[in-house]
One Martini backbone bead per residue (centre of mass of N, CA, C, O) as a GRO file, in nm:
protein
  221
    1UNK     BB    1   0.084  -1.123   2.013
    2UNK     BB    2  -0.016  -1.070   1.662
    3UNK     BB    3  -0.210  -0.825   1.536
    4UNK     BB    4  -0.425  -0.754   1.230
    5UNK     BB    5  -0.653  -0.487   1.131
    6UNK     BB    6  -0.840  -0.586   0.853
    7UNK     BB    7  -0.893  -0.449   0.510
    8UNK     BB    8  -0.936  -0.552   0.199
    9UNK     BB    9  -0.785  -0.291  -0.018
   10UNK     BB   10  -0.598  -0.144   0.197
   11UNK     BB   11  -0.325  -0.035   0.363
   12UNK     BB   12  -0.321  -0.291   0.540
   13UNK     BB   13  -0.171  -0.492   0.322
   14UNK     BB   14   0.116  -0.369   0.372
   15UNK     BB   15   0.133  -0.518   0.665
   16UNK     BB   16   0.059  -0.800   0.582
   17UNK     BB   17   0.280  -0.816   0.342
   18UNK     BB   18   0.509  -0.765   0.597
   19UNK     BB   19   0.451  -0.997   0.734
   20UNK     BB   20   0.502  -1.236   0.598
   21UNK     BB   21   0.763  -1.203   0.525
   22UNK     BB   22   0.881  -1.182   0.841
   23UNK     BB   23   0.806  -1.487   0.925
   24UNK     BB   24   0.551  -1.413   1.215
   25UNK     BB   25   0.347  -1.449   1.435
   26UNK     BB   26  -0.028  -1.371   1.324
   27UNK     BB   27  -0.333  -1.235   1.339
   28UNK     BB   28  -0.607  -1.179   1.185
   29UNK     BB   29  -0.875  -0.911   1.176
   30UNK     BB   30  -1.149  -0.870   1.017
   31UNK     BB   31  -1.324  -0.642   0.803
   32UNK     BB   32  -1.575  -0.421   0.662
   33UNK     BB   33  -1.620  -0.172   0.439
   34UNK     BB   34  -1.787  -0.020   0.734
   35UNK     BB   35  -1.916   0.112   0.985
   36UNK     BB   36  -1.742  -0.107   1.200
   37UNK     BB   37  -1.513   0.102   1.240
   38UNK     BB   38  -1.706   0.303   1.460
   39UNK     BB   39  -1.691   0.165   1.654
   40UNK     BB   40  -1.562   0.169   1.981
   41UNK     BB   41  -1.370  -0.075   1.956
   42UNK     BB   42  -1.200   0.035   1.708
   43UNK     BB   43  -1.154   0.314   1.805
   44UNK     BB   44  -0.953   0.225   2.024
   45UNK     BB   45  -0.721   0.152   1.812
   46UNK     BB   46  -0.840   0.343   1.619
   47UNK     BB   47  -0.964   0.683   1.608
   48UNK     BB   48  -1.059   0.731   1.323
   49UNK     BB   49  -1.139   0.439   1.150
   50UNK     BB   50  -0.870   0.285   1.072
   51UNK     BB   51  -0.672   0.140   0.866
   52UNK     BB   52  -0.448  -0.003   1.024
   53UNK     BB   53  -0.434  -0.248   1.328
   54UNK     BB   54  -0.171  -0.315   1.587
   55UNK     BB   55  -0.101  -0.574   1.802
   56UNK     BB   56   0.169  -0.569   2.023
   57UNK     BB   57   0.237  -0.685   2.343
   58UNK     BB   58   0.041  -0.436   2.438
   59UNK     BB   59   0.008  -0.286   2.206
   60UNK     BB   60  -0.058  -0.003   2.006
   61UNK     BB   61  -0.102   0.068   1.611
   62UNK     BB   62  -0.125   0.305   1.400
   63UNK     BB   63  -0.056   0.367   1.100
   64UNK     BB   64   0.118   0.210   0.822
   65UNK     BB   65   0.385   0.368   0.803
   66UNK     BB   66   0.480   0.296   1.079
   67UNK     BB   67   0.401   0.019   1.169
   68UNK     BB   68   0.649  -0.078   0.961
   69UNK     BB   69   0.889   0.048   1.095
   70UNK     BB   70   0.868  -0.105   1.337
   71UNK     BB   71   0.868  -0.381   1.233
   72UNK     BB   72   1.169  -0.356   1.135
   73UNK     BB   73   1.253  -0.301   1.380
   74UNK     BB   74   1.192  -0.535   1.550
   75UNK     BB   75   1.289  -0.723   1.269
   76UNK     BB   76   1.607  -0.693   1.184
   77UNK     BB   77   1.661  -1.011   1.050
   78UNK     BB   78   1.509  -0.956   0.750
   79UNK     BB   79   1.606  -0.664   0.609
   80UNK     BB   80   1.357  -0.414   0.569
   81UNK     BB   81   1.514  -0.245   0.692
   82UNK     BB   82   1.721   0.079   0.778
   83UNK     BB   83   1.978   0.177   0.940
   84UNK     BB   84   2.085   0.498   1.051
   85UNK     BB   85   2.362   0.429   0.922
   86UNK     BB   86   2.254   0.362   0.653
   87UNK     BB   87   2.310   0.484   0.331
   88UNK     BB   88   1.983   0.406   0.244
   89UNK     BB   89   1.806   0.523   0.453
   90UNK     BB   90   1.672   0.775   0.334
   91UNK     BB   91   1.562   0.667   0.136
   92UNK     BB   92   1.382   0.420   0.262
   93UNK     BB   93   1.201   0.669   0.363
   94UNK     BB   94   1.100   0.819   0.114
   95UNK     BB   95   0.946   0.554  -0.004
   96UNK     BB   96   0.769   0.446   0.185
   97UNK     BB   97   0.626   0.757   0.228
   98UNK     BB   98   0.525   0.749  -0.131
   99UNK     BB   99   0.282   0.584  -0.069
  100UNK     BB  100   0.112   0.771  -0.002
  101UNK     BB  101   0.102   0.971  -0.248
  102UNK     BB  102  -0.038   0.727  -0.408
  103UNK     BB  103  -0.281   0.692  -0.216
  104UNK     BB  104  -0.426   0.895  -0.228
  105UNK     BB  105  -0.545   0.919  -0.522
  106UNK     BB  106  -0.700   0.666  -0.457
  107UNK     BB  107  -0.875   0.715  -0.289
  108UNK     BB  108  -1.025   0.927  -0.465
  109UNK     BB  109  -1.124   0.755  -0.661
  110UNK     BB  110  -1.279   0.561  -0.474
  111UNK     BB  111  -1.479   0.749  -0.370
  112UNK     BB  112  -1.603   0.820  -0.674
  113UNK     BB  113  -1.670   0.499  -0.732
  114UNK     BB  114  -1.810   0.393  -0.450
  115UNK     BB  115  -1.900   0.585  -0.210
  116UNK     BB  116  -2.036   0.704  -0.462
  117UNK     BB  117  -2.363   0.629  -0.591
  118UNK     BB  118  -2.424   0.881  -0.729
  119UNK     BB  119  -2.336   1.052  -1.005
  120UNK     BB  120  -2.434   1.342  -0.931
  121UNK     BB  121  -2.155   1.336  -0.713
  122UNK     BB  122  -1.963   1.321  -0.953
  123UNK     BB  123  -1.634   1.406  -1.096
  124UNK     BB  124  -1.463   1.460  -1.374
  125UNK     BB  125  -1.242   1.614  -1.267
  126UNK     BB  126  -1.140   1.485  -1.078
  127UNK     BB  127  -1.071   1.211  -1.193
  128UNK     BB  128  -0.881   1.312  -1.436
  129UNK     BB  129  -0.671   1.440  -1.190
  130UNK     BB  130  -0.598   1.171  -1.027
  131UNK     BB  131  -0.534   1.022  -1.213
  132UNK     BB  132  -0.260   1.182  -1.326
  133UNK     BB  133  -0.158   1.163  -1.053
  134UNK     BB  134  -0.062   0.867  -1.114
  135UNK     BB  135   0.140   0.911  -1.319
  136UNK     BB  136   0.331   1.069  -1.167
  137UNK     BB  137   0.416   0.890  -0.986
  138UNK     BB  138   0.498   0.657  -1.230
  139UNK     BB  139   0.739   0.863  -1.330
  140UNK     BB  140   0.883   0.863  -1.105
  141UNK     BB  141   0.960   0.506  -1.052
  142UNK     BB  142   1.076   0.537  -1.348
  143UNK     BB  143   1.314   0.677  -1.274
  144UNK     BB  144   1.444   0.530  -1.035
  145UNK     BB  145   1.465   0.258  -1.223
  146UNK     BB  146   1.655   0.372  -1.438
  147UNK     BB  147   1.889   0.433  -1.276
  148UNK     BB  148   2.225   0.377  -1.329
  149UNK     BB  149   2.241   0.128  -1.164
  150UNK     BB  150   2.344  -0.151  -1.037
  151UNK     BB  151   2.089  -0.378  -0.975
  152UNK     BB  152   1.815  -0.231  -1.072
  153UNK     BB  153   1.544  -0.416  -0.900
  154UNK     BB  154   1.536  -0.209  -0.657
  155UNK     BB  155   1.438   0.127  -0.507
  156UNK     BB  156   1.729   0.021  -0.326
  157UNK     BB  157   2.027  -0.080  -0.404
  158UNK     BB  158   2.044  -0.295  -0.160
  159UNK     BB  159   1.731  -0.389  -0.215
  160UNK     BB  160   1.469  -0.555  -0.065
  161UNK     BB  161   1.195  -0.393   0.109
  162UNK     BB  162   0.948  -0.154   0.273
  163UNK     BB  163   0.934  -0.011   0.026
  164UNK     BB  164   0.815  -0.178  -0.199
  165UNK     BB  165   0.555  -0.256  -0.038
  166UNK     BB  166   0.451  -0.003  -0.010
  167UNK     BB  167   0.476   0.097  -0.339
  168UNK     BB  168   0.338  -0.174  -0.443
  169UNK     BB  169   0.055  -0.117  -0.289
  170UNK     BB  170  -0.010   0.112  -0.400
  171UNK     BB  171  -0.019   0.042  -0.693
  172UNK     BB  172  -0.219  -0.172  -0.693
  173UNK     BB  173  -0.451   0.032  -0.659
  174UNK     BB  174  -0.373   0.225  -0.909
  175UNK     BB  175  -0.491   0.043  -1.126
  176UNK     BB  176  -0.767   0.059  -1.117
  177UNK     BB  177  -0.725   0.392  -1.219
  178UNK     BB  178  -0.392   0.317  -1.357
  179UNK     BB  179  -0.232   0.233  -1.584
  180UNK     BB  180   0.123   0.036  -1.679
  181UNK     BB  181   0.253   0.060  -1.975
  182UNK     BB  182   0.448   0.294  -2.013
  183UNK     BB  183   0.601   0.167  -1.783
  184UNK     BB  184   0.847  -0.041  -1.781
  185UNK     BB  185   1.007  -0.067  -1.504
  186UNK     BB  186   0.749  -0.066  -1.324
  187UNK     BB  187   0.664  -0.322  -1.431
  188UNK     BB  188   0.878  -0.516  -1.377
  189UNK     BB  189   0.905  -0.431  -1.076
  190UNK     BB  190   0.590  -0.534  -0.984
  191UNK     BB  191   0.626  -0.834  -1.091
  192UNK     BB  192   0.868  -0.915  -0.921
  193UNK     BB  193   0.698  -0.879  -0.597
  194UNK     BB  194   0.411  -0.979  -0.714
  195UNK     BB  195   0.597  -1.298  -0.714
  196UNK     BB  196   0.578  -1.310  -0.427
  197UNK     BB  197   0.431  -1.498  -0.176
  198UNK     BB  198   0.360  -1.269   0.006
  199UNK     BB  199   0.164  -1.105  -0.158
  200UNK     BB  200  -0.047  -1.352  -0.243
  201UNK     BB  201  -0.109  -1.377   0.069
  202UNK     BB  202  -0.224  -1.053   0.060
  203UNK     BB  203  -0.484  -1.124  -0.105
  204UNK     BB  204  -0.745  -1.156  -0.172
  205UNK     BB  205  -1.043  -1.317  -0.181
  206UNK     BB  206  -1.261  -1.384  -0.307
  207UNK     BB  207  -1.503  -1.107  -0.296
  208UNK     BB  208  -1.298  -0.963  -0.161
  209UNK     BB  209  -1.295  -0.630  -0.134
  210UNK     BB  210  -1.380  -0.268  -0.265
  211UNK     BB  211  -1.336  -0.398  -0.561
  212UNK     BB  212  -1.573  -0.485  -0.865
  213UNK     BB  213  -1.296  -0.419  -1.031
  214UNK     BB  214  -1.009  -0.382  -1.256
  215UNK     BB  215  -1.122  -0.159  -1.355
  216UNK     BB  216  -1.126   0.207  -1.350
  217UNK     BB  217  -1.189   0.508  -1.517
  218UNK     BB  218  -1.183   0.841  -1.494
  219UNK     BB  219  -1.439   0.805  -1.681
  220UNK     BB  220  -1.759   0.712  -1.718
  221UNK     BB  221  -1.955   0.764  -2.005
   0.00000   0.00000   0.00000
């Protein structure tokens, strides 16, 4: 049996939607964004106290795209990973990776937005900072997608992968605090991959997940 200890719109999600796609038995055991993680019970499984984790066949597993590049070698009859002598391997690995890129910076910001509730523990100058961090992904993303080759649907010339839910993920979450109306080929590709089946059944139930909000802006004022 795979189980997956997940909390809505957190990294876990972007493993979700992974197991989605791979269409594999397995079930998920949720968490609420909140002291619950600190427990020993789930520190043996994640150490550090995040999501997500993992237990696959008797082992386990954190740090979310370990993960999933794990499961796509598990998993190689589904196409969503990159096999090492594929032409787009080193690709492959480099989008993958830049999930995290710019989910740091939304972390920043869930932070900056969520986590801290007085506002004067809140900075001005960091929200604004990690926004425009975002937006500086988002011109890598959309530079990517720009890129002259034919059938570019999607971040790797072969087609659709791990890279995509990784990156597509993370872009989910980064829209809570930066818009992507300027950038027309990312909001196409963004269009694309969150109208497949597997991302929509990895989106919370309503009222849950971390966000009680559609946008928050880099400054209240």
């Amino acid at each position: 049996m795979i189980t997956l200890h997940h909390c809505p719109q957190t990294r876990s999600m972007r493993v979700l939607w992974l197991l989605e796609e791979l269409e594999i038995d397995f079930q998920v055991v949720p968490y609420p964004f909140d002291k619950s993680l600190r427990a020993p019970s789930f520190l043996s499984l994640s150490p550090a106290g995040r999501v997500p984790a993992l237990e696959m066949y008797g082992e386990t597993y954190f740090e979310s795209i370990a993960i999933m590049q794990i499961l796509c070698e598990r998993f190689p009859e589904r196409g969503l990973g990159r096999e090492p002598r594929d032409l787009d391997r080193p690709d492959w690995l480099v989008w993958l990776n830049f999930a995290e890129t710019i989910t740091q910076h939304s972390v920043a910001l869930t932070q900056q937005h969520v986590a801290l509730y007085d506002d004067s523990m809140r900075s001005r100058t960091v929200m604004k900072l990690e926004a425009a961090r975002l937006e500086k992904c988002y011109a890598a993303i959309e530079n990517r997608l720009s890129t002259p080759v034919e059938n570019r649907d999607h971040l790797l010339t072969s087609g659709f992968s791990a890279a995509d839910i990784a990156v597509g993920q993370a872009v989910y979450l980064a829209r809570f605090f930066a818009k992507t109306d300027e950038y027309p080929e990312l909001s196409a590709w963004y269009d694309r991959i969150t109208d497949r089946p597997a991302f929509r059944k990895a989106l919370p139930p309503k009222e849950a997940g971390v966000y009680s909000r559609d946008f928050y802006p880099a400054w209240d004022e």
